[in-house]
N, C-alpha and C positions, 0 to 999 in steps of 0.2 A: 590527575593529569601529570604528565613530567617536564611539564615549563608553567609558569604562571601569565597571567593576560599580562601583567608591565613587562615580563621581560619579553612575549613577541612583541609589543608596542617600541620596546627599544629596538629590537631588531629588525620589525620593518621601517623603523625611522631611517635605520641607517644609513648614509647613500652612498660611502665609499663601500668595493669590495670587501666581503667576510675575511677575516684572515683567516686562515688554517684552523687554529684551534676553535673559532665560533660556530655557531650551531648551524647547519644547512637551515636554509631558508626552506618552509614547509611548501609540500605541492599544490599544484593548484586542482580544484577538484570539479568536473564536468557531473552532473546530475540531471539525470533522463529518465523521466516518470512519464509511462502511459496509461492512458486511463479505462479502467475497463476488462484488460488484458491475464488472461490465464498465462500457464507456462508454455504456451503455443509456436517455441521459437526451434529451429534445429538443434540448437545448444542443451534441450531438451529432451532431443528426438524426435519430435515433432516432424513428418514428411510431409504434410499438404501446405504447410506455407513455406516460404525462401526468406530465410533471415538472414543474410550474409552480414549486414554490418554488427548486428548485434552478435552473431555465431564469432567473430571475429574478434570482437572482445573476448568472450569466452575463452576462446582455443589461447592468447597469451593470459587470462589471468583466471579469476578465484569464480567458480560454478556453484552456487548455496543450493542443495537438492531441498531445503527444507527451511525456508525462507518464509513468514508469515505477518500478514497485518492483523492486530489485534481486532479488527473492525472491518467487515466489506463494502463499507459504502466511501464516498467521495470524501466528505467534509470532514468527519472522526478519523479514518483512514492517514489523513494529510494532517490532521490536528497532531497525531501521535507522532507522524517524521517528525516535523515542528519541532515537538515541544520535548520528546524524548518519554512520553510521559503518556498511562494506557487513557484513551478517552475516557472512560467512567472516573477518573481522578479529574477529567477538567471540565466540571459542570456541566455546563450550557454545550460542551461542544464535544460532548459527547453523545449529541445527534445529531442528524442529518440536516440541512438549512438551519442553522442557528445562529444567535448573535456568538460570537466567541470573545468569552471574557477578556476583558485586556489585560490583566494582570498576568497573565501565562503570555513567557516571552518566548520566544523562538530561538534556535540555536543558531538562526542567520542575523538575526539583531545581534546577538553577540559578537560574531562574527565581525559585523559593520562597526560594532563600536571598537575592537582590538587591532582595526585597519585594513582587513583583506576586502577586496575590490569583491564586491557583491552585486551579481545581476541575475536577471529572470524574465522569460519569456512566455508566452502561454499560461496553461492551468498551473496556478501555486496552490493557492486551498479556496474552498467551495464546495459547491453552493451553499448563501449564507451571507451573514455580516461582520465584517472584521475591523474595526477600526482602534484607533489608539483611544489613552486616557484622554486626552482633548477632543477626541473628536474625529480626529483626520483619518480619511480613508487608511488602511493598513500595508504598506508595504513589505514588510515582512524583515525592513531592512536591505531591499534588494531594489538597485536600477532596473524598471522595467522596460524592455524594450521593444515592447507592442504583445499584444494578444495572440491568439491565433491563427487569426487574419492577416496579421499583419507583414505578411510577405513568407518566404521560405528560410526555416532555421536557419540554418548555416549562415542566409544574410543578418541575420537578427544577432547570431552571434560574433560575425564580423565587428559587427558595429558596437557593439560590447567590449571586444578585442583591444579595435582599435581607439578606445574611446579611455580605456584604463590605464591607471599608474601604473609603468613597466616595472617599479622598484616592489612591486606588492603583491603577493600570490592571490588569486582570483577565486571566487566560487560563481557557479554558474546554474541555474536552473532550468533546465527545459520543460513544460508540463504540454504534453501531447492532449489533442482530445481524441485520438485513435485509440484503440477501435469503439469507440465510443456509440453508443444508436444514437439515431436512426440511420441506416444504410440502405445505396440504393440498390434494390430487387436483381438479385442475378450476377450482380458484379463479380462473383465468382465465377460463375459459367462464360462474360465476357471476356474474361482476363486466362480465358483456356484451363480453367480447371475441372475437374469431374468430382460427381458425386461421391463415386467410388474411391475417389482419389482420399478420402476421409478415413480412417483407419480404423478408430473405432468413436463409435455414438456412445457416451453417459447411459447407462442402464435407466436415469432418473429421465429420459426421454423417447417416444417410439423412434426405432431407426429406419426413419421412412427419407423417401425423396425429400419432402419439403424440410425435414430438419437439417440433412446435409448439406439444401441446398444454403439454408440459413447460416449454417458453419462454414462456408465457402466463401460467403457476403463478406462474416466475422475474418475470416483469414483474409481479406485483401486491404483488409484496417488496419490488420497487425503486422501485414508485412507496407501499409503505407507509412505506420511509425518506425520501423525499420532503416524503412528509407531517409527518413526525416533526423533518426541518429547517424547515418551516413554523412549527412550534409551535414551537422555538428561536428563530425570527425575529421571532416575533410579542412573545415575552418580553425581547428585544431590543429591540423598539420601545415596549414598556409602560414600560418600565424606562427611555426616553429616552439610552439607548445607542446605538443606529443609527448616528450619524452618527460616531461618536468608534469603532466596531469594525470591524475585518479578517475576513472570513468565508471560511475555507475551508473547501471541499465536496471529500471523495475518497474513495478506497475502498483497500482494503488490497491488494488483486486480483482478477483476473479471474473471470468465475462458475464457479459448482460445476457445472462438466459435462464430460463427457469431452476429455482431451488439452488441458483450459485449467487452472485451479484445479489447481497443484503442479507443475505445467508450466512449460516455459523457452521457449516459442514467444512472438510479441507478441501471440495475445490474452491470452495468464497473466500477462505482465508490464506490457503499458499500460494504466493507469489514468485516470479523469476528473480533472481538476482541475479547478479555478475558483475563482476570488478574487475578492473585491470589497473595498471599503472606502472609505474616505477618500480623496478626491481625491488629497492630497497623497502618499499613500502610494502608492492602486492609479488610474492613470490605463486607465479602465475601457472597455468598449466597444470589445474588441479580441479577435485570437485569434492566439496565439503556439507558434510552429512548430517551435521551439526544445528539443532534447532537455534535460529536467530529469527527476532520479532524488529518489528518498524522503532521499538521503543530504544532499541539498541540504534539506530541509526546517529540521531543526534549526539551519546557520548564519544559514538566512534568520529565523528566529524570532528568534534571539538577536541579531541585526542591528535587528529591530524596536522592541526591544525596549532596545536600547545596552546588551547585557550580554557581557561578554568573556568567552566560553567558556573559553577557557584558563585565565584566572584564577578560573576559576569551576573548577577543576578537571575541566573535561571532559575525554577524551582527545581526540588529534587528529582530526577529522573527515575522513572523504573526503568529500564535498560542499563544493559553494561556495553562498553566497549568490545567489541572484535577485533579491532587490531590484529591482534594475536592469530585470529584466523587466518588474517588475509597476511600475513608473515610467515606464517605455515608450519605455527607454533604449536603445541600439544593441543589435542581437544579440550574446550571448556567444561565446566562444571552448570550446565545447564540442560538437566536430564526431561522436564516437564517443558512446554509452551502454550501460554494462556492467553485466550481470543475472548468475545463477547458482541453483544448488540444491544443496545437500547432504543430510540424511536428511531425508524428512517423516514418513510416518507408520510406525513402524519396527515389526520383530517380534524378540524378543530372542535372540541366539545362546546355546548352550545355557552352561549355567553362568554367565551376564554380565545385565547389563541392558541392553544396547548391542545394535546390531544395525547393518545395511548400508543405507546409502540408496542415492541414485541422485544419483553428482557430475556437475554439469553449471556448465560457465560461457559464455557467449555475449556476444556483442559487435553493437551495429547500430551501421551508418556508412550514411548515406544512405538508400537502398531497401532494403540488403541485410541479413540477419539472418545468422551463423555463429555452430553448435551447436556447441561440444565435449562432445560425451561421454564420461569420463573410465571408465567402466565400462558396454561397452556389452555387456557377457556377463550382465548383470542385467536386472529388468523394470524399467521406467521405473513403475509401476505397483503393486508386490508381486508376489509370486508367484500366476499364475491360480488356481492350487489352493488359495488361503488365501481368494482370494475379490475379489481387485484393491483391500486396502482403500485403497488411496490415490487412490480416486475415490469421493466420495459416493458413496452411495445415491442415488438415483431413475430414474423412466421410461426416460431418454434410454440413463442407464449399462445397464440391463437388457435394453432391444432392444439394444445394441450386441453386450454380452456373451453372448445367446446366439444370436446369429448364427454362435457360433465363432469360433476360429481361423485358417480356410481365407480369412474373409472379409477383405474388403477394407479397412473400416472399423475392423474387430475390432484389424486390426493396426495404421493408424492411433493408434489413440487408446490400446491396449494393449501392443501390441507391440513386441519387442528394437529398437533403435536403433544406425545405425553409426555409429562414432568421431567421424565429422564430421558434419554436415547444413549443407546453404548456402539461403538462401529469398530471392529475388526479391520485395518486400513491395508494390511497383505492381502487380505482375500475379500475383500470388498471394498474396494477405489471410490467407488462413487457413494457409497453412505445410504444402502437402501435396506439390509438386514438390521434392524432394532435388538440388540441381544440383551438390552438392561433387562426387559422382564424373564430372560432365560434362566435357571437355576443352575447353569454351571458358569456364569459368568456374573452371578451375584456380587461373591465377597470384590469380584476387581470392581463392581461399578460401584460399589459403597466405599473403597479402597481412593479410587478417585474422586470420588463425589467429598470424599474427607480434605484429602489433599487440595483438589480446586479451595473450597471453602476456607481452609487455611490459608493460602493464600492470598487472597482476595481478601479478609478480615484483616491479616496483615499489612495489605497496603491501603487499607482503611477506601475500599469501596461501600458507598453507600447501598447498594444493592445486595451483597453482601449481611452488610448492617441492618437490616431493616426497617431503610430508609428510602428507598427506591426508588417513592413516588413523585421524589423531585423530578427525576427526569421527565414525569409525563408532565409536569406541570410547568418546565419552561416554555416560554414564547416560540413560536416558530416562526423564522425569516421570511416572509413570502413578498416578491418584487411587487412594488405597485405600479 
């Protein structure tokens, strides 16, 4: 980092003006996580939703075409902002409802301890248990100022606003639960949109009426989170903050629909990004090609911020810093991006709390995607006979599901998986041609299946190791 935590401690002590020669005081940083949400925004391309406030960030700053969560589910996903650090490095909480170890600090406790005004509204991390070494519910380090529910952004960060040291640069979290299921039936077709207005359907489902109509429901979630960073922006700009804030806009993962959302293919793991800010921080009006994962989030925060993670007691981080990107400095040194899954939504073996997920670790280099599946005698999905819950509920999962078994789709999006899978990501988007067992694309899936493993052994994953079965064997969260 290029300031240490005592010396922003000195300088936001300060209360007269900086002179000239001292260090600008760091920005303050606006952070808008939706939950649920693909790259479905116009800043993407995207025609059948209106994203104007998020499109709006976009056009003045930094567009990541190639943005990734190393995990597609809620609570892993959000572990790894956190902590800066891939879920399979932090035990317990590198599955879906779990208790999450206290020992792995967040980069917003740090934050709070180095004096920047730290608040949060809505989803932060979950589903799950989070609490500190004593005991006490977990904050994360941040003033929460209501849930959900709890009235319309924008007032929520008002009273945020208004409620903080003017001498102390601010972080702020907003966690949407848009477009999150269940949604209600049609609200596409109310809100004047058309089937056809859909551009193209995922090959991994039939492009019939009922699926579009279901992608039409999904599009009016994501342009209601839209709206809801609108009203953060506007409270932004009342509060004469704008020019002095960093705005990132993302999503936790891909949407809730079949063989995405808890999935390891690249629509479950690439996410929207987009940044704006300050000149001097985000040199804006740009779109950057460059693989960046969730684990990179946290150094870059604390970089912005001149707070030394280490001495702040983090643990070590897997992510680097971007800065750099969002300065519009040379391309990084980060040719590969590595994803993975361990249990999501689990059912308990009998006498335990614990239960089997579905271990998967994956590697993209280039075009190519390669799966490992480290259990491919299980359902990527649950067992059919329980009812696939590790696929939302709605329309699209229902026509798929009872098409059966025999079908084509069925097994797609439900069905057993072998050890390997290789995907071509130019010429096939949605991940449904299997080329590992091909022999002209041998030596590249052994080429990466090396690489993955190396890496992964280097950052001492136990799954990797041949250790694994701890993951199936932690407790699982479930609300009483």
């Amino acid at each position: 980092m290029t300031r240490s935590l005592s010396a922003l401690a000195a300088l936001l002590a300060a209360s007269a003006p900086a002179a000239a020669a001292d260090p600008p005081r760091p920005p303050n940083v606006l952070f808008c996580i939706a939950d649920d949400a693909s790259s479905h925004f116009g800043a993407y391309g995207c025609k059948w939703t209106k994203t104007p406030n998020v499109d709006r960030v976009a056009a003045a700053g930094v567009v990541f075409e190639n943005a990734y969560t190393p995990t597609a589910k809620c609570a892993p996903s959000r572990a790894a902002i956190l902590t800066g650090r891939y879920p399979w490095l932090l035990e317990e909480a590198a599955n879906h409802q779990p208790y999450f170890p206290a020992k792995y600090k967040a980069f917003t406790e740090a934050l709070a301890e180095a004096g920047v005004s730290c608040g949060s509204a809505g989803k932060v991390w979950g589903p799950g248990s989070a609490t500190t070494a004593d005991g006490k519910v977990r904050t994360w380090g941040m003033t929460h100022t209501g849930g959900a529910k709890a009235g319309p952004p924008g007032d929520r960060f008002k009273q945020f606003l208004a409620a903080r040291p003017k001498d102390r640069p601010f972080f702020y979290w907003y966690g949407s639960t848009n477009p999150h299921r269940p949604y209600t039936a049609d609200a596409g077709l109310a809100a004047g949109k058309k089937p056809a207005d859909v551009d193209r359907v995922p090959a991994i489902w039939p492009d019939n009426d009922t699926v579009r109509r279901d992608m039409l429901d999904y599009a009016t979630e994501v342009e209601a989170f839209d709206a809801e960073v609108g009203s953060l922006l506007k409270a932004l700009a009342d509060a004469g903050e704008a020019e002095n804030t960093v705005v990132i806009v993302t999503s936790d993962h891909g949407m809730p629909f079949p063989r995405v959302k808890g999935h390891n293919y690249d629509a479950s793991n690439r996410v929207p990004l987009v940044v704006g800010g300050p000149k001097a921080v985000v040199a804006g009006g740009r779109r950057v090609a460059d693989f960046v994962n969730f684990v990179d989030l946290a150094p870059t925060l604390l970089e912005l911020y001149a707070v030394d993670g280490a001495k702040a007691g983090l643990a070590a981080p897997s992510g680097h810093s971007f800065t750099d990107l969002l300065r519009g400095k040379a391309a990084r040194e980060r040719p590969v991006v590595v994803t993975g899954r361990e249990r999501n939504d689990a059912y308990a073996r009998p006498g335990t709390e614990a239960g089997l997920g579905y271990p998967v670790r994956a590697v993209r280099e280039g075009d190519f995607l390669y799966v490992h599946n480290f259990a491919p005698d299980r359902w990527p999905c649950g067992n059919p006979d329980l009812g696939l819950k590790d696929t939302d509920a709605g329309p699209t999962k229902k026509l798929v599901e009872d098409r059966g078994e025999k079908d084509a789709f069925w097994q797609l999006c439900f069905g057993k998986r072998p050890a390997e899978e290789l995907f071509d990501l130019a010429k096939d988007p949605d991940c449904v041609a299997n080329l590992a067992a091909d022999a002209r694309h041998r030596d590249r899936a052994a080429a990466l299946r090396e690489k993955l493993f190396a890496e992964l052994k280097r950052q001492g994953d136990p799954r990797a190791l041949g250790k694994g079965d701890v993951f199936d064997n932690y407790p699982t969260f479930r609300k009483k």
